[in-house]
C-alpha positions as a Markdown table, in Angstrom:
| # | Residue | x | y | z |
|---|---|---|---|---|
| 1 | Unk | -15.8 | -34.4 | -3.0 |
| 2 | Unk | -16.7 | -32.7 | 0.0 |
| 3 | Unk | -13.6 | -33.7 | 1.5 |
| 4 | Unk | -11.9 | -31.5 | -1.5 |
| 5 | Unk | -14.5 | -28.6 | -0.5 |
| 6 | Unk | -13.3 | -28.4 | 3.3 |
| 7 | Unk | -10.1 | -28.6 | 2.8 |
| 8 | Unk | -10.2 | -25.6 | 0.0 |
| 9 | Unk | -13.0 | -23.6 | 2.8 |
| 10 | Unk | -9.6 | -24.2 | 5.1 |
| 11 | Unk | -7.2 | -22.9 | 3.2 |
| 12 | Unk | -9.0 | -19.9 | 1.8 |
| 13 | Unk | -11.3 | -19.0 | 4.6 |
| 14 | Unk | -8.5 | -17.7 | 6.7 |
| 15 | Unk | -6.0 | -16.4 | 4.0 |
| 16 | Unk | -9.4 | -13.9 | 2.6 |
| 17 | Unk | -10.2 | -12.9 | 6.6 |
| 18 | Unk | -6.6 | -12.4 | 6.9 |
| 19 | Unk | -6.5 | -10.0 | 3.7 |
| 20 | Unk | -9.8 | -8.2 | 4.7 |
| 21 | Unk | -8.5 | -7.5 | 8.1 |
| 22 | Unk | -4.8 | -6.6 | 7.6 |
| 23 | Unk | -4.7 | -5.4 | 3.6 |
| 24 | Unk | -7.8 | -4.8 | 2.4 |
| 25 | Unk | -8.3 | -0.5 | 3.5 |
| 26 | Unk | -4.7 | -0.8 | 1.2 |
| 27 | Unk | -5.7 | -2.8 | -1.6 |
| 28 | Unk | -7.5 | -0.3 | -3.9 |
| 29 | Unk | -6.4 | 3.2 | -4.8 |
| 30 | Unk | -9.7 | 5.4 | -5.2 |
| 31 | Unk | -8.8 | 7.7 | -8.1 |
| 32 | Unk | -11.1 | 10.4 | -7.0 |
| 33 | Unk | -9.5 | 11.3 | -3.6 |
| 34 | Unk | -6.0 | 10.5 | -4.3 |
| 35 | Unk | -2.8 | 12.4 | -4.9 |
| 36 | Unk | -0.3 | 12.0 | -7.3 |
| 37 | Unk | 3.4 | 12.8 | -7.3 |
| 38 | Unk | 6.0 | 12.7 | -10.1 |
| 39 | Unk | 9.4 | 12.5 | -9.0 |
| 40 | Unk | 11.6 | 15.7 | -10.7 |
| 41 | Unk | 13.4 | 13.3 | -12.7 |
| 42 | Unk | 10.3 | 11.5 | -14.0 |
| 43 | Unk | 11.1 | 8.1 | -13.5 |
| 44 | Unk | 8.9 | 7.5 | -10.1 |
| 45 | Unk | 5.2 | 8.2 | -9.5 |
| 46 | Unk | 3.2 | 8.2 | -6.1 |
| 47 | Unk | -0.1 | 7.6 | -5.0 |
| 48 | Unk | -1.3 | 9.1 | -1.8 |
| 49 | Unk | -4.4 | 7.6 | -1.4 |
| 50 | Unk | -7.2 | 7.5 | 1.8 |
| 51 | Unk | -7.7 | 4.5 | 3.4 |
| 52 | Unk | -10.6 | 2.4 | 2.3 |
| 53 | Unk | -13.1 | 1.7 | 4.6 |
| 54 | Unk | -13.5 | -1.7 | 4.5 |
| 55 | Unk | -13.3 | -2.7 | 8.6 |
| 56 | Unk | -13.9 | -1.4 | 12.0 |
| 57 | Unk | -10.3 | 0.6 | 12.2 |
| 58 | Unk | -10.1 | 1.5 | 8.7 |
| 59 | Unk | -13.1 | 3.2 | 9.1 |
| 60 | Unk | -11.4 | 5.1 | 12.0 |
| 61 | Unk | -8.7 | 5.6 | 9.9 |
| 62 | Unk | -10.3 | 6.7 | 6.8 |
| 63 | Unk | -12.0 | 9.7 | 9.3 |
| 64 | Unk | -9.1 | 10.7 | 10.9 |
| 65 | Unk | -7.9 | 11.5 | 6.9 |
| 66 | Unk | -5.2 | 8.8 | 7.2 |
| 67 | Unk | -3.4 | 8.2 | 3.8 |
| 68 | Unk | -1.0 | 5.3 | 2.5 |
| 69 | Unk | 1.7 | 5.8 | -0.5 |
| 70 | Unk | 2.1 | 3.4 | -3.7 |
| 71 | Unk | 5.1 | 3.3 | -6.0 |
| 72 | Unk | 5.2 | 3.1 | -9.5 |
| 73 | Unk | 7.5 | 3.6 | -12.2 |
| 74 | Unk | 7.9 | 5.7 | -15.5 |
| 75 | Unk | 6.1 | 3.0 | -17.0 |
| 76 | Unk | 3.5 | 2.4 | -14.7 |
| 77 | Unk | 4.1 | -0.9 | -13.5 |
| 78 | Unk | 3.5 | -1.2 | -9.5 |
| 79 | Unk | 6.5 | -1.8 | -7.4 |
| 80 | Unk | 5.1 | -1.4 | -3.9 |
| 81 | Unk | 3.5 | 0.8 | -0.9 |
| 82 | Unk | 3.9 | 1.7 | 2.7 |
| 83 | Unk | 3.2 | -0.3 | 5.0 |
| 84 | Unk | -0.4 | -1.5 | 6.4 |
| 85 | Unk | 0.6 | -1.1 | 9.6 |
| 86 | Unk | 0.9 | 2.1 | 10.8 |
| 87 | Unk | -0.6 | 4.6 | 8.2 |
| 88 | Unk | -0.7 | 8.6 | 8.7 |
| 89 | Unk | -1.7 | 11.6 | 8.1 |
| 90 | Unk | -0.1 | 13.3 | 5.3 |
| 91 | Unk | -0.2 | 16.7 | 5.6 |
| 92 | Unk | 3.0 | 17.9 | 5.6 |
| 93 | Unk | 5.8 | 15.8 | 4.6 |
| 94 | Unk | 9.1 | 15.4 | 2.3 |
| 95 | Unk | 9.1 | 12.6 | -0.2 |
| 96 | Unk | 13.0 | 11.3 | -1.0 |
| 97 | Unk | 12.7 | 9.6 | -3.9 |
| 98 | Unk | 14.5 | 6.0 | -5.4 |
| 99 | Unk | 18.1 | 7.7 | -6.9 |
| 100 | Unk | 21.5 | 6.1 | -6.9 |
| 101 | Unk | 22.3 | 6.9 | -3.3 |
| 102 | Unk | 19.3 | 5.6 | -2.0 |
| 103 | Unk | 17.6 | 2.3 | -3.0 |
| 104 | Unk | 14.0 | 2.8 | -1.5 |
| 105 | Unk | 10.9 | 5.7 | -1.3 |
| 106 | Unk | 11.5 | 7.8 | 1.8 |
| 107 | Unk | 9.1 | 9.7 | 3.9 |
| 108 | Unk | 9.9 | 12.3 | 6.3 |
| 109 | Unk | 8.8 | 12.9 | 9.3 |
| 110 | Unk | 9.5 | 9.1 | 10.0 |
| 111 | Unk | 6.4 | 8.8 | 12.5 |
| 112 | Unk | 5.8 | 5.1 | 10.3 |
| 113 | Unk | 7.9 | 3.0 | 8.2 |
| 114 | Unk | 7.2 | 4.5 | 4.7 |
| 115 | Unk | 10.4 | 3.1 | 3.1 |
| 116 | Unk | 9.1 | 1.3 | -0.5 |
| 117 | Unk | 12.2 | -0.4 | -1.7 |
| 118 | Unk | 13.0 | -1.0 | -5.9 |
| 119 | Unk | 14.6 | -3.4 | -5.7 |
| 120 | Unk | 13.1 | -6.0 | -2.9 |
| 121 | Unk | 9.2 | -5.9 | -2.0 |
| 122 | Unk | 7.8 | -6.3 | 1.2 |
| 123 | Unk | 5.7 | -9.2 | 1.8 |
| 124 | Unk | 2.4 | -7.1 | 1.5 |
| 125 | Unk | 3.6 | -5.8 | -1.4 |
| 126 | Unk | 4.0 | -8.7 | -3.1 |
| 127 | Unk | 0.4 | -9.9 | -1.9 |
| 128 | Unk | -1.3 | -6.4 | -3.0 |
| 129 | Unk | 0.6 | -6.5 | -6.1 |
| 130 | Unk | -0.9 | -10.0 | -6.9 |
| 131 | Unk | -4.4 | -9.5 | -6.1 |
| 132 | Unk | -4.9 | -5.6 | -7.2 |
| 133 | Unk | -2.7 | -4.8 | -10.1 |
């Protein structure tokens, strides 16, 4: 039995310090300090929300007002965010949404990798979208 224990402490210790360091501030949208956007055509929605302050550079990053983007559809359902890796500021920016032409969210100015595609989610994505929503 506690065999069975240190081998599950092994395998989930370092996968929750992982998630806590890297995607935690980007796991949880707080409603009352985030942004939404409908795209014209109504299909896409985005969430610009702040950082959660939930380790030593988050809570920089949460003070210097630094924001990431989530994706959803018409429906609702989550299909992805920006990157955990190099979040910004948002105060003036161009959001390209999903269309024909262009299968991903775009963000100009490019200063981080914004791109959310439809159609193929980034590995954090896939991680968020299986522990948050």
């Amino acid at each position: 039995m506690a065999n069975y224990l240190k081998l599950t402490l092994i395998l989930i210790v370092p996968f929750f310090l992982f998630w806590w360091a890297v995607l935690s501030p980007v796991s949880f949208i707080d409603d009352s300090h985030s942004h939404t956007i409908i795209s014209p055509d109504k299909k896409w929605k985005i969430v610009l929300s702040p950082v959660t302050m939930t380790t030593p550079l988050s809570l920089i990053q949460g003070l210097e007002g630094k924001r990431y983007i989530t994706l959803f559809d018409k429906n609702g359902n989550y299909i992805g965010q920006s990157t955990p890796f190099c979040i910004m500021r948002m105060e003036q920016y161009n959001i390209l949404f999903p269309s024909k032409d262009r299968p991903y969210l775009g963000v100009l100015p490019e200063n981080c990798d914004y791109d959310i595609p439809i159609n193929k989610k980034k590995w954090w994505s896939k991680i968020i979208g299986f522990i948050s929503y």
